[in-house]
N, C-alpha and C positions, 0 to 999 in steps of 0.2 A: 614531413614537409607540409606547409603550407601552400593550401592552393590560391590560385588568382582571383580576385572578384568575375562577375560577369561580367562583360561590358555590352552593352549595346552597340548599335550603328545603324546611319542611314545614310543609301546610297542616292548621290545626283547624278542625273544624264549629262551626257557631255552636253547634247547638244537637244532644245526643249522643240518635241515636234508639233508642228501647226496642230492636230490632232491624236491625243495624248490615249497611246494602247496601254501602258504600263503606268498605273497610278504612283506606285511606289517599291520600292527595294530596301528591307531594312532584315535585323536580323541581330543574334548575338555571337559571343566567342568568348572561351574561358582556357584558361590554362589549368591543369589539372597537376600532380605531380607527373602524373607517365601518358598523357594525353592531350591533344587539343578538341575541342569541342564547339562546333560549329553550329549553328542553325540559321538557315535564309528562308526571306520570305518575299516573295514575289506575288504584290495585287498588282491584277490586270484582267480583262477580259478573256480567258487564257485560249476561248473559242478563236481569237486572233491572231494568237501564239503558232508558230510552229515549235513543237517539245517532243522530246523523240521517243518513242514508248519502252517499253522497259524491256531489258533485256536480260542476259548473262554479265555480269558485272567481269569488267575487260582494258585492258589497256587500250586506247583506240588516238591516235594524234589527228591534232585538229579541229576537238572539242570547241574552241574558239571561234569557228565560223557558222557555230548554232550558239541555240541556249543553253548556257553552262555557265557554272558557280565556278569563282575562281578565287585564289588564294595564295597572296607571295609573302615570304615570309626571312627574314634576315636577321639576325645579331644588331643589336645597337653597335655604331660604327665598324661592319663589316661591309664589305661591297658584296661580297659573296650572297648568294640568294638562290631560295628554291620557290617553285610555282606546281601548286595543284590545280588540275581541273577537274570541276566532278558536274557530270550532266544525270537531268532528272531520269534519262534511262538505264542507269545504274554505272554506265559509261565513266572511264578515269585517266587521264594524263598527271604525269608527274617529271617535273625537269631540275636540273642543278646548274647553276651559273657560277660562273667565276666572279663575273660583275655584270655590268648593264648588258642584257642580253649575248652574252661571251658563254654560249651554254659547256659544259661541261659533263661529263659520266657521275652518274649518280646510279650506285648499286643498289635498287630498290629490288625488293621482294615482290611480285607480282599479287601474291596474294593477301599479301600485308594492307590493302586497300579494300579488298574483297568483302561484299556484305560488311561493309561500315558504313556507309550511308544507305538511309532511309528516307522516303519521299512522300507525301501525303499533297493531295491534290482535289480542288476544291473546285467549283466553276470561276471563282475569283481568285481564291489563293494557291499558288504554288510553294511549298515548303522540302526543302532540304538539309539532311541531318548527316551529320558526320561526326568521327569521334576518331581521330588520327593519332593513335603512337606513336608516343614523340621518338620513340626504336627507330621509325623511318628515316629521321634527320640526323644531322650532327651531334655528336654526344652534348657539344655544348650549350645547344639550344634546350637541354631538356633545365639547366637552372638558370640561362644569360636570359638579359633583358632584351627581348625580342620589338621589332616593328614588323607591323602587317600593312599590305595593301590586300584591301578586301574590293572585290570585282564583280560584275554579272554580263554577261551578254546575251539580248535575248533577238532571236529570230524571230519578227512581223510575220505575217501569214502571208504577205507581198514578198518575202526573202529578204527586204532589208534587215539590218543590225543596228539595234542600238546598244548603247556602252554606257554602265553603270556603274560609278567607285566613289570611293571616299571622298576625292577630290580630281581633278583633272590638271595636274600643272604644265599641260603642253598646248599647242595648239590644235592637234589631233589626241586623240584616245591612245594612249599609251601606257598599261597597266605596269609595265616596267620600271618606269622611270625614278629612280629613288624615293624622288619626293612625294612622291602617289604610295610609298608604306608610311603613314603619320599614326594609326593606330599602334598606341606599343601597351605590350604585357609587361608588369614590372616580370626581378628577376624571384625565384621561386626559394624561400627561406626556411631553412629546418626548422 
């Protein structure tokens, strides 16, 4: 099988604050034949950050209300959709929907996340590595043609959030919302 090029990406805020903690959000993602492959990169002053130190790498919900890397991912023309979250303290949620937030049971392996992402940290940059088995998902997403919505949330040192993604097609920050997956992996060719 033939794997996917790399692709690049860069993340905009929802919404541009008076005074700018978070330079930028960019990163890549490939498709592999048995894997996806993530890398993010967050410049910022990270001294302003709140980022949660590292831990035992764990199932933990709620990832979203810090700073954590986020990742939704769907079938070209399926409503069905999964979302990962993975925070720089080794921290990870993973969910399954039916469709637009209609969540659903997804039998995930606990460890199947376990020590796959890696974190490297800078006084300015922030970086997170992930290398996901496509084993976790639906058999069909390991050769269909996939859309991503790629995400970030990061926690100010004041506790506010800001929201970082691809594109923002609502009026509020909603990483869900179909049109917010426009990154797509073609389908993977023997």
């Amino acid at each position: 099988m033939q794997d996917n090029p790399m692709q690049t990406f860069q993340l905009i805020p929802f919404a541009t604050p008076e005074e700018p903690v978070v330079l930028a959000v960019d990163g890549t993602v490939r498709r592999t034949a048995d894997a996806l492959e993530l890398h993010y990169r967050l410049h910022a002053d990270l001294a302003r950050l709140r980022i949660a130190a590292p831990t035992e790498p764990r199932f933990t919900d709620g990832l979203w209300r810090h700073t954590c890397f986020e990742l939704f991912i769907a079938g070209v023309g399926q409503a069905a959709y999964h979302e990962l979250n993975l925070s720089p303290s080794g921290a990870w949620a993973a969910y399954a929907f039916a469709g637009y937030r209609e969540r659903c049971p997804w039998p995930l392996n606990p460890q199947a996340l376990a020590r796959r992402v890696r974190v490297h940290r800078t006084a300015e940059t922030l970086e997170l590595s992930a290398s996901l088995p496509l084993g976790l998902f639906p058999p069909h997403y390991a050769a269909a043609r996939l859309r991503l919505g790629v995400a970030t949330v990061v926690e100010h040192a004041d506790g506010a959030l800001s929201y970082w993604a691809l594109c923002h097609p609502c009026d509020k920050p909603d990483f869900h919302h179909p049109d917010a997956f426009v990154l797509e992996l073609d389908e993977i060719r023997p």
